[in-house]
N, C-alpha and C positions, 0 to 999 in steps of 0.2 A: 740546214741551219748554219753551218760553218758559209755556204757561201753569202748568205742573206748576212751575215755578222761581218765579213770582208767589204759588201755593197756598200753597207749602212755606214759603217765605220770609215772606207775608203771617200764616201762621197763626200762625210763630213768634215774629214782632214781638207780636202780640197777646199771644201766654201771656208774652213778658217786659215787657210795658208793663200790661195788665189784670189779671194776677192777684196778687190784698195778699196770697195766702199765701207770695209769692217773693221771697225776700228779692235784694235785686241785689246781688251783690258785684260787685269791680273786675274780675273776669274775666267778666260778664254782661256788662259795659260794652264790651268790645272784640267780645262776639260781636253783640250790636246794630250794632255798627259794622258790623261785616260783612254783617248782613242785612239791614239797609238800602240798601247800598252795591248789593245785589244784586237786592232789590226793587226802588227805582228805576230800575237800570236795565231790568228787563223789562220797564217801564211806560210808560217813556221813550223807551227806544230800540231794544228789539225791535219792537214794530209797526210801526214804520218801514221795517227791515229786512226783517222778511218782506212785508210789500206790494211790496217793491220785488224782491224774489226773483218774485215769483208775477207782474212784468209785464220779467220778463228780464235784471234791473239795472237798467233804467230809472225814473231818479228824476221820477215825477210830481208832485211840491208844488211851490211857489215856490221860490226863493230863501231866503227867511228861514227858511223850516222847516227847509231843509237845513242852516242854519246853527245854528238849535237842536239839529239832529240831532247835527249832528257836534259840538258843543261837548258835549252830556250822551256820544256815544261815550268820546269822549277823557277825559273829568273824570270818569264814572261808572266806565270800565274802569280807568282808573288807582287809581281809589277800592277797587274790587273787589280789585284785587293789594297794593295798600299797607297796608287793612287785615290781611291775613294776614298780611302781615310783620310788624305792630302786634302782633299774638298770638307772632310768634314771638320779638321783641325784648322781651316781657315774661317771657317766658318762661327769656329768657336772663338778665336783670336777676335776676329771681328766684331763678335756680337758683345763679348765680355770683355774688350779693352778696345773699344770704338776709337779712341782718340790716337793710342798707341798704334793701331792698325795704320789709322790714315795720312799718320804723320810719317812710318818705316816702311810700310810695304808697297812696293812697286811690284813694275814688269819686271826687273831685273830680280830683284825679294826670290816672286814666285817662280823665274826660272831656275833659279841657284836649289831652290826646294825640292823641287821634282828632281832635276841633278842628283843632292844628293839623297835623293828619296833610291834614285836607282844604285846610287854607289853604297849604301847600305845593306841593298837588298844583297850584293855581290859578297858586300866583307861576309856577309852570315850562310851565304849557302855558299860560295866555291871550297870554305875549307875542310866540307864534306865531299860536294860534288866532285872534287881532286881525287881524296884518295878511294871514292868509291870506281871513277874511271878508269884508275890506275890497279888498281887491286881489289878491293870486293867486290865489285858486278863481275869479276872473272871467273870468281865461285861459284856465278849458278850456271844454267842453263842458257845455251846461248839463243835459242828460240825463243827466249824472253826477253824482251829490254825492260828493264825496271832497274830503279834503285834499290841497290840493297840495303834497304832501310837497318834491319836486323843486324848489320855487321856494326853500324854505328847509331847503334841507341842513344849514347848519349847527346850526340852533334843531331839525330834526328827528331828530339822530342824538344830540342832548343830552337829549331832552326823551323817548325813547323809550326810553334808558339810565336816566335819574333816576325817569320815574314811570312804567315799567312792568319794563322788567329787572332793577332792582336791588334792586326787590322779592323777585324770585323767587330770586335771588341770593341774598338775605340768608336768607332762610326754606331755599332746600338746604344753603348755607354752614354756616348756625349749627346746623342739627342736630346734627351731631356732636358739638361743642362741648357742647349740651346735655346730649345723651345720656351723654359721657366724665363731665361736672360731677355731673348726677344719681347715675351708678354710683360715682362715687365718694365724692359726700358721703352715702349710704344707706349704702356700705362703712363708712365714718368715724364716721356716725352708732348703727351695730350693733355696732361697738366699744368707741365712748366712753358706751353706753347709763347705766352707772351714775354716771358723771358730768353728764350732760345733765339726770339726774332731779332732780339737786340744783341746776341751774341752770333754775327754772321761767321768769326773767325775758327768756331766750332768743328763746322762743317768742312767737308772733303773743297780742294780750289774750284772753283767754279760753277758748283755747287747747290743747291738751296738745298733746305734741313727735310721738307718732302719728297724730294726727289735721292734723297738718301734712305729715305721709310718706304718707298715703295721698291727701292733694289732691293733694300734689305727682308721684304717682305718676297719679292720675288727669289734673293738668295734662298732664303726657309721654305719654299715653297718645294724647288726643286733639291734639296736635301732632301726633305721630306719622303717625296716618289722613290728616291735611291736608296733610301735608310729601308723603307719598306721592301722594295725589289730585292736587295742584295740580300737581308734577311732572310725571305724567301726561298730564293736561289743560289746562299751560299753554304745554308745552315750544314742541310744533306752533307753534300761533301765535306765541310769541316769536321761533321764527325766519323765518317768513313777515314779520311786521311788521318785522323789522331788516332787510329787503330795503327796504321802501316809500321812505325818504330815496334811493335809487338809480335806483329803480324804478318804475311804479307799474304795482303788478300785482291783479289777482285774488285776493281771501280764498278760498280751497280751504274748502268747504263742512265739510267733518270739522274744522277747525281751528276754526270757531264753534262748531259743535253740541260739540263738548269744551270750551269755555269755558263755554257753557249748560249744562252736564253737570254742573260741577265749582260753579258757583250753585245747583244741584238740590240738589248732594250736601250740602253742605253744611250746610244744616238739618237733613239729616236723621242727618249727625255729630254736631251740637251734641247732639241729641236721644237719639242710642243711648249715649254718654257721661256726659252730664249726668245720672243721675235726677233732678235736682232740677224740671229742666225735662219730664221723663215725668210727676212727679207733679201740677206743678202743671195740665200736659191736663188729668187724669183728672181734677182738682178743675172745672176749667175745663167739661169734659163732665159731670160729673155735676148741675154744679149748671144748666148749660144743659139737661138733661132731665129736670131737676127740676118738674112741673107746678105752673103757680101755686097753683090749688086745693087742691093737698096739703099 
């Protein structure tokens, strides 16, 4: 799984970073976010993970590794959930303040976002991650690498709520929201059609007011697939992990491999979604089997 989540994810970094016939807009910029978020981490921090599966749980590295280990867990997996939410909060910007959206947000808008989507993530867990590296994981056992949740209950049940539940929260939360906002400005939009045509200044620069209704149609399409997916595949482990400040128990094996699942999938949503990102492979492939000679 972890390597199929590195392919998938590494290939598609590439078609949205190397190919000039793609143009990036503000919504390439949140899906980058996200597959980095998910690259990294299978790079990072799954082979850590399954070496340490295949000798029983037993953490063989030093100290410090285990502390890099756990600090890219925590910052990466939090990265992983917050971006989605990043897509789903744009989503809502867009759908329920169309005008405000198309007049402030840019390329630059959405990279500043993710920015500081990750320097959030940082302010809320390093000022646990700190002093559990420095002193509570000293406590236990050192053939374990874990956080010691237990030592710091209180920074654990804040920090597990901010940068991983309420992510997932806001992404099942706000669908509907979406959903009610899109059916009814389409409804609104297929009425007032013969006044919208005389208001061309409405619309995004260069623009027409359909070609705004079917991005937007296609924006909700592919939220949709994700709201469902991550659902799915995140629930399990959201609620195993809001044990750990209590407890410190065992990640149940199906609760990772559906988080590695739902990093798979996810490229290869951007991908069945997007044509724009199908085309630019086939460009990508053709011109890689293009002989020099020819």
């Amino acid at each position: 799984m972890e390597i199929l989540v590195i392919v998938l994810n590494g290939a598609l970094l590439i078609i949205l970073t190397t190919s000039y016939s793609l143009r990036i807009s503000t919504f390439h910029v949140y899906v980058v976010n996200v597959t980095l978020a998910n690259f990294l981490h299978a790079i990072l921090v799954d082979p850590f993970s399954i070496i340490t599966d295949i000798h029983g749980g037993v953490w063989i590295f030093s100290y410090a590794v285990c502390s890099f280990y756990q600090f890219s867990l925590w910052i990466l997996s939090a990265a992983m959930q917050n971006a989605h939410a990043l897509i789903t909060l744009n989503r809502l910007w867009a759908i329920i303040f169309p005008i405000h959206y198309r007049q402030t947000h840019r390329r630059t808008t959405a990279v500043l976002l993710c920015i500081g989507m990750w320097i959030c993530i940082l302010i809320i867990l390093l000022p646990g991650m700190i002093p559990d590296a420095t002193y509570y994981r000293l406590l236990m056992d050192r053939d374990v690498c874990r956080v010691n949740s237990a030592g710091q209950v209180d920074w654990s049940i804040t920090s597990h709520f901010l940068a991983y539940g309420l992510a997932e929260f806001i992404i099942v939360i706000a669908y509907p929201f979406i959903v009610y906002a899109h059916c009814r400005r389409k409804k609104t939009t297929g009425t007032s059609a013969p006044t919208t045509r005389a208001l061309p200044s409405a619309t995004a620069a260069g623009q027409l007011p359909s070609q705004n209704k079917t991005r937007s149609s296609k924006r909700l399409h592919i939220l949709t697939l994700l709201t469902v997916s991550v659902f799915i595949c995140w629930t399990p482990g959201s609620v195993v992990y809001s044990i750990l400040p209590f407890r410190n128990i065992d990640i149940p094996l199906f609760a990772d491999l559906l988080f590695a699942f739902q990093a798979a999938l996810d490229p290869v949503l951007f991908m069945v979604t997007l044509p724009e990102l199908r085309q630019s492979a086939r460009r990508l492939c053709c011109r890689g089997s293009v002989h020099p000679g020819a």
